[in-house]
N, C-alpha and C positions, 0 to 999 in steps of 0.2 A: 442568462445569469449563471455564470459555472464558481461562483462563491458566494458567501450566503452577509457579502457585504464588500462595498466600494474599495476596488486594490487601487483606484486612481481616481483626484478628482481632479489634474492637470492633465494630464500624458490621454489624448483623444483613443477610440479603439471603434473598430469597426465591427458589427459580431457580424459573421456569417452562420450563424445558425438558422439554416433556412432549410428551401428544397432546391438541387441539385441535379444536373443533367448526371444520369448514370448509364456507364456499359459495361455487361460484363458478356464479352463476346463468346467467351468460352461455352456459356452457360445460353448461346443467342438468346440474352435480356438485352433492352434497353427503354429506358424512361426516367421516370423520377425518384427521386430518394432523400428522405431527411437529412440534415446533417444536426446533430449526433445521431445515428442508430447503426444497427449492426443488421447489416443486409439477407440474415435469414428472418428478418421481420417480412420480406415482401416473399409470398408464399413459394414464386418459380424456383425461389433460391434459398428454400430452408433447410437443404443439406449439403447447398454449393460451397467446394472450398479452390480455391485459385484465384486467378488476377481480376481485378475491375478497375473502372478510370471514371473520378469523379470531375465535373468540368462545373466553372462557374466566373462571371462578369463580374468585375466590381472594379467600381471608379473611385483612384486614389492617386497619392503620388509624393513625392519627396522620399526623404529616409521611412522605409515603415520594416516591422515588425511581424511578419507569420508566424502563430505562433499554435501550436498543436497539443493538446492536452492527452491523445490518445489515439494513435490509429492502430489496425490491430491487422495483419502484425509487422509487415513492412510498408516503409511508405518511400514514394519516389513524387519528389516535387517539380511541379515546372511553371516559371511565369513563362507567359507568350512563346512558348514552346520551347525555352530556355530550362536545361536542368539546374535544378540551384539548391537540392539535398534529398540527400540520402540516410532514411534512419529505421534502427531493428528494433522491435521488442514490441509487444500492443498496450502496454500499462505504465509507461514513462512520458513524460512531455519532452518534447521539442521545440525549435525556433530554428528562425533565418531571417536577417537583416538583408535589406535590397533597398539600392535606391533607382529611382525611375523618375521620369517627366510625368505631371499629372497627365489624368485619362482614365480611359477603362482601358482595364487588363484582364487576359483571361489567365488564372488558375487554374492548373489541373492537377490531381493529386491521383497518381496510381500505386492501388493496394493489392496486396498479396497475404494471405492466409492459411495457403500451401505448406507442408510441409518440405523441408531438403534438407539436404548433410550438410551446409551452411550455416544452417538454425540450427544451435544447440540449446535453445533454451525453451523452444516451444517444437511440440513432438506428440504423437500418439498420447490420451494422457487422460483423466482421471478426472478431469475437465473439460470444458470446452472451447477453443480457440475461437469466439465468432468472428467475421467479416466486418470490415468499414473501417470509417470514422467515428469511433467509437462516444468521443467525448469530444468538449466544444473545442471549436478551431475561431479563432478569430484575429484581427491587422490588428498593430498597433502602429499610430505614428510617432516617429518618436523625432527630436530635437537633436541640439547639436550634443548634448550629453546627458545620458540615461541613469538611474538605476537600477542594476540588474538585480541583485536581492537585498535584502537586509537578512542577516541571521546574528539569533538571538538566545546565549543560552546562558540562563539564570544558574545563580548557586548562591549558595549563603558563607556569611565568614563575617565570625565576630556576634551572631544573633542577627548581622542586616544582609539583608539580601543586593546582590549585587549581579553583574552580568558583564557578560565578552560579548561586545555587536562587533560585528563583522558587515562592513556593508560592500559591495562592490559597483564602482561608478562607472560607466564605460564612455570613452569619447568616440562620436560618430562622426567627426569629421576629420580630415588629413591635418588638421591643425594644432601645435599645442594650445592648452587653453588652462584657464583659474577661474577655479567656480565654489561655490559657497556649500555647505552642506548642514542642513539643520536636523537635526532626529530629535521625535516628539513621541513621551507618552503622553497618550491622550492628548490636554492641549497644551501642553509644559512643554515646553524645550527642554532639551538635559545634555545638547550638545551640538555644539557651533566650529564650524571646520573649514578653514580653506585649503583646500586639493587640487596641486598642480597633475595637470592631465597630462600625458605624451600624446601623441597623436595615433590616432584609431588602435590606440590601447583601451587595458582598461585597468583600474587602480582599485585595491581592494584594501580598505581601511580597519583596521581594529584598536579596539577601546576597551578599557576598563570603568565601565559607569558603575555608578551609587543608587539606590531608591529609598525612598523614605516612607512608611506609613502606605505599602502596598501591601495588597491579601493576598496569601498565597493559595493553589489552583490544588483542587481536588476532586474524587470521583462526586462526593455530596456538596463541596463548593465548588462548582468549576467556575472561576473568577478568571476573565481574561480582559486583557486591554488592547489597546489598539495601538500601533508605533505606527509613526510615518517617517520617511524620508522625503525633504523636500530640497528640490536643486535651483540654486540663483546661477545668471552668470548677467554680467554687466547691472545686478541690481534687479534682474528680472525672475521671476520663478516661472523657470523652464521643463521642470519634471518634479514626478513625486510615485513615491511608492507605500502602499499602505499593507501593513499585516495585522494579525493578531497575535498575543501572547500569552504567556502563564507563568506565572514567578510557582516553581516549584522544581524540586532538587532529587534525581533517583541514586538510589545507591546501591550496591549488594554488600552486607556484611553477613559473613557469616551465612548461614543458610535463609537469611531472610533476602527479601527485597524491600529495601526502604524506600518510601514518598513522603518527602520532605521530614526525615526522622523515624519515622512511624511504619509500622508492620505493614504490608501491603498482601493482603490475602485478593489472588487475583482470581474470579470464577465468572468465564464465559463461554463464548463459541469461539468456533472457526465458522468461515463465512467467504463464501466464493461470490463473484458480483453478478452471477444470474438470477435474471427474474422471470418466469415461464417464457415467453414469447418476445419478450423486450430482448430476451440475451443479455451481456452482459454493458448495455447503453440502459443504465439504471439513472431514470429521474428522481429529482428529491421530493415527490409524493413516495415513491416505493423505499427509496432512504429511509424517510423516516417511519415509515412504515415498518420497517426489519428492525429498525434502535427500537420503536417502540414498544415490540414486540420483545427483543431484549432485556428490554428494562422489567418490563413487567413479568419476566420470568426469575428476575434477581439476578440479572447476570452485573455485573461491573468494569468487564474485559471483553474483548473481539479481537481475535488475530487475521489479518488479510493472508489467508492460506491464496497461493501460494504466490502473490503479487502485490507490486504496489497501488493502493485504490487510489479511485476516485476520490480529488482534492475534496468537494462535495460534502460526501461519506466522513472522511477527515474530519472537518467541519463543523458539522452536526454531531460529530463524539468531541468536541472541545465544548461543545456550548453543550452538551446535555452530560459530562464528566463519564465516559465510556472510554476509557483504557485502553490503547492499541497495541499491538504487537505487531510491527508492520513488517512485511517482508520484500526480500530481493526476488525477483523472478526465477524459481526454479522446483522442480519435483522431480522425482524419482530418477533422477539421470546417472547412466549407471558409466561404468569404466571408458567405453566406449564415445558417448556424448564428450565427457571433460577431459578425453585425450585430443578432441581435435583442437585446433589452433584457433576456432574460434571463441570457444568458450570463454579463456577467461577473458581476453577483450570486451565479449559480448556481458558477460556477468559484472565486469567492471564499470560499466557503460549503464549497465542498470543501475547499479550502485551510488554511480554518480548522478544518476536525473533524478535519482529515488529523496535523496540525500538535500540534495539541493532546493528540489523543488518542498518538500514536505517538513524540513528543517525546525520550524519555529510553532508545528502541533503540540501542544503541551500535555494532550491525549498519549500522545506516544509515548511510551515507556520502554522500549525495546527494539533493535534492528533486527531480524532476522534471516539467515542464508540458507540455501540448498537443504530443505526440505526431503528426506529419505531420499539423502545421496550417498557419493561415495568414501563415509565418514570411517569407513573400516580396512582402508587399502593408503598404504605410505602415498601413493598419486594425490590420491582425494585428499589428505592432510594435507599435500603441499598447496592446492587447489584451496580449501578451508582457510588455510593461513595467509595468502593472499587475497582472499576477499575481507577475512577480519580486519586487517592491516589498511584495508582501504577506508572502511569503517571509522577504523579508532583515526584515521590519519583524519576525518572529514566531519568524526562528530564522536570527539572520547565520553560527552556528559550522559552517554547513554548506553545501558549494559548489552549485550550483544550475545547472541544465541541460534542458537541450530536445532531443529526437531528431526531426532533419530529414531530410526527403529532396525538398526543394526543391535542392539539388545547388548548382548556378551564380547558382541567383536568391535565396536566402537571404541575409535584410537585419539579421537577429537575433545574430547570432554577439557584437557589443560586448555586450550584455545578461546573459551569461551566461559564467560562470567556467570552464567545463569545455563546451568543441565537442563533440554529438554530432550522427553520420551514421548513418542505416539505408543501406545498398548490399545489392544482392544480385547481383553480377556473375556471369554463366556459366550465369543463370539466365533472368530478364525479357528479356535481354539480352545477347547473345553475340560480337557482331564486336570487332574487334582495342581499339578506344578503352575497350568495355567489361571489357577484361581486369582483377584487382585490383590490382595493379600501377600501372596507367595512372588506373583510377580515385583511388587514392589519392594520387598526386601532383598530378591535377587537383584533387583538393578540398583537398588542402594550400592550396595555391597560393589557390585562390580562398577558402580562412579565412580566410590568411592578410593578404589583401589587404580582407578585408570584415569587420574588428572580430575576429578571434580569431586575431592576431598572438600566436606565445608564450605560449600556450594551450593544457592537455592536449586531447588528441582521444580519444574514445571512438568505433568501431565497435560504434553501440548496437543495430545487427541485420543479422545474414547468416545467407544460409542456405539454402535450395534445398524443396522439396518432391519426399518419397517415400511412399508408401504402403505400409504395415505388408505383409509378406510376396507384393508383389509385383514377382520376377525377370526378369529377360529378358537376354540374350545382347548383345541389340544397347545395353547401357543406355540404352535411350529416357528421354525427363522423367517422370517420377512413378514411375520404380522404383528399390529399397534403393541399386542401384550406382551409379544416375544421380547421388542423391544426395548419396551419400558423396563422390564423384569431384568434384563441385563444390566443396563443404564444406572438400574437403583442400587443392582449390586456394584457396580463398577463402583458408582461415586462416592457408594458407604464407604466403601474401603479408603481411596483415596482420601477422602476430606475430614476422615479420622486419622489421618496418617501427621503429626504436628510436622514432619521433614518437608514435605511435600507443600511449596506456596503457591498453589496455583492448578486449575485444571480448565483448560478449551474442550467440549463437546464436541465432536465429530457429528454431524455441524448443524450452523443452525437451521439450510432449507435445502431440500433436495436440490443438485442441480446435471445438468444435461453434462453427459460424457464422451468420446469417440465412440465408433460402435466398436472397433478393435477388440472393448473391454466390456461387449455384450451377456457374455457366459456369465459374468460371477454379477454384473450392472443390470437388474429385471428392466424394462423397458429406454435401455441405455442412459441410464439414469444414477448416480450414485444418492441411494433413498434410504442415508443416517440423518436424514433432516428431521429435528423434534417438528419440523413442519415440512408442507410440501411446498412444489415448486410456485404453486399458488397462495403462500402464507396461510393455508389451513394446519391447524393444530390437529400435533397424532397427542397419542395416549402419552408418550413422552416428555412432549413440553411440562406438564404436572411433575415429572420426576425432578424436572431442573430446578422448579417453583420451589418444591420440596429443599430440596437443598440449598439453593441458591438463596433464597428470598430472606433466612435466620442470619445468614453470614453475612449480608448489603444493607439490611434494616437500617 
């Protein structure tokens, strides 16, 4: 189950989440392996990074659907030793349509984890790339015409809420064809369509619908419904696609950030998807495990530093009203990375699976790009303004932002609706200018004066680094009370600041790093998690209570 409810009760699916012939010769492994996990779970290979080949039988046939929720971080596909796709990035979903005579067929799917000058989007980093098949992989079959998504984005006009569906149908076979299309909230129809097909096209429909007497979706109400797409043709119903939704409206005026009207004071973590030993093939026991740990810290916000998550994860912040700030695949990439040629096809690529696939979360309040890039060099602006642009082109109902810590030399701020700053004062940095206080008046100032005049400001990371149960009297750097002690001054400042709507913790759980960044990383680890890698609570988590829990009440 990789959704936390029925996306189809027509259209058949085969799950292959099972166990798997695996080889990773480089590493002479070979045997078995889950599928979803990330292959430094099996011990020979919990530092191995390079190729493996997963192989697997399954009997099927007609038009079907391979469909990939995450493999990390290249995949190369093959039916019956036939290549039939090729795709980059480990946090975006995939597909490939094939048709074939039934039978068994062999699958194989070879990964790569490697870094090269090819990759610019995953590199030496501050995280951890791990191995596999990350998240679930499963066939769908599909009929003579599909549909591919429904996207759904609510706004009000007039006091009634209203919405643009956008659905996209595709025809799977060489023929034109006339087929019927019903969309259903809940179990209301609210819209009857006949769509002429072209042949092995696909036709993307949009609409202006009505709703009457719906609740709208908030962090304390999250009210969500269910749309369906269902497909006739000769009178038969041939397909169907199920989502969920939320009738609620974001806005930036002024230096606020509006939800549905209304002040939106956003306070949570950053949050990377490892989990000790699991890596980043997180089950929804451990999901909700970190929300619920969340919640009861008073947070009301999560940003997926520095990628797009797990549908899952999504999921479980729509139905328990946690606030996302989701991001496009990237960190610290400097002049170098987003000079080569592949970058921005590769960041465009993200942008679009990100986009498409995650659409209709009502959790999400935010897109986010290139995370302490190169936001201070005319290159990086041009870089900046073509991923925006891709954004507004694919989903304008939603405000759109970049986390900088280019500080004074940051050229980006007109580009984007919503200012964010990473600072970590009392930390990197200690004399009197780097107090938070001082800090944030100097970056006012200098927003204010370089494109994000009258513009909300998000503290999109602070935070300090402490090590799980290590004390000391003197609170040196890296122990529980050094940390807290920072943290509390960090946030005083901050969340007394009326400018400032919003602040992410640097983060919520320790997680595993390259070793490249061992020296400043104690046990290659970056250890600003108010918890550790095994959801034990530092001295920390209390500071967030502290502040968080009066402003979420």
């Amino acid at each position: 189950m990789y959704r936390l409810f029925n996306t189809h009760n027509v259209r058949k699916t085969i799950e292959l989440s099972a166990l798997w012939d695996f080889e990773a010769a480089d590493a002479n492994y070979k045997g078995k392996i889950t599928v979803p996990s990330c292959w430094e779970c099996i011990p020979e290979l919990v530092r191995y990074k390079g190729k493996a080949v997963y192989t697997k039988n399954a009997e099927f046939g007609g038009t079907v659907r391979f469909v990939f929720k995450g493999v990390s971080h290249t995949a190369d596909v093959y039916l019956d030793g036939k290549h039939i796709k090729h795709h980059y990035n480990a946090y975006t979903p995939f597909s490939v349509d094939v048709t074939v005579e039934e039978g068994v067929h062999e699958l194989k799917v070879e990964v790569d984890n490697a870094y090269y000058p090819e990759s610019t989007l995953h590199k030496d980093n501050d995280y951890y790339t791990y191995g596999g098949i990350i998240r679930p992989m499963f066939i769908e079959k599909l009929d003579k015409a599909v549909v591919d998504y429904i996207h759904f984005t609510p706004y009000t006009e007039g006091g009634s809420w209203k919405a643009k569906v956008d659905v996209k149908i595709k025809n799977t076979t060489a023929k034109e064809q006339t087929v019927q299309l019903d969309l259903l909230l809940g179990k209301d129809c609210f819209l009857s369509k006949t769509v002429a097909l072209p042949a092995n096209e696909a036709v993307v429909l949009s609409e202006i619908c009505g709703f009457d007497g719906v609740l709208p979706y908030s962090p304390k109400s999250p009210k969500l419904y269910e749309i369906t797409a269902q497909l006739y043709a000769d009178g038969q119903l041939i397909d169907d696609l199920i989502d969920r939704v939320g009738f609620r409206e974001i806005k930036c005026e002024g230096k606020k950030v509006l939800l549905n009207g209304e002040p939106l004071k956003l306070v949570g973590f950053n949050r990377h998807e490892d989990y000790n030993m699991l890596g980043s093939s997180v089950p929804l026991q451990a999901i909700m495990r970190d929300i619920a740990l969340m919640k009861q810290s008073g947070a009301n916000a999560v940003r997926t530093c520095h990628y797009p998550n797990d549908e899952t994860f999504l999921d479980v912040c729509d139905e328990l009203g946690l606030m996302v700030w989701e991001e496009e695949h990237a960190r610290g990439l400097k002049y170098e990375q987003m000079s080569r040629p592949e970058f921005i096809p590769q960041s465009l690529d993200c942008i679009d699976e990100m986009i498409t696939e995650h659409h209709n979360h009502p959790s999400i309040f935010c897109w986010g790009i290139l995370n302490e890039c190169e936001s201070q060099s005319e290159h990086g602006r041009s870089c900046y303004q073509q991923l925006y642009d891709r954004i507004a082109e694919l989903d304008p109902s939603r405000p759109k932002t970049s986390a900088s810590n280019k500080y004074f030399k940051d050229i980006c701020f007109d580009l984007e609706e919503i200012v964010s700053i990473n600072i970590y004062p009392g930390w990197y940095a200690t004399n009197d200018h780097f107090t938070p206080t001082g800090y944030l008046e100097a970056l006012k100032e200098h927003a204010a004066n370089n494109g994000g005049l009258n513009k909300p400001m998000i503290i999109s990371e602070v935070g300090a680094g402490g090590i799980y149960g290590y004390h000391t009297e003197s609170m040196c750097k890296w122990s529980e009370e050094r940390q807290a002690e920072v943290l509390d001054m960090q946030l005083t400042a901050i969340l007394n600041d009326e400018d400032i709507m919003g602040v992410f913790v640097w983060q919520f759980a320790d997680c595993r790093v390259d070793e490249e960044l061992f020296a400043s990383r104690p046990g290659c680890k970056n250890n600003k998690g108010v918890v550790d890698e095994y959801r034990r609570k530092k001295l920390a988590f209390a500071v967030t209570q502290k502040h968080f829990l009066p402003l979420t009440k």
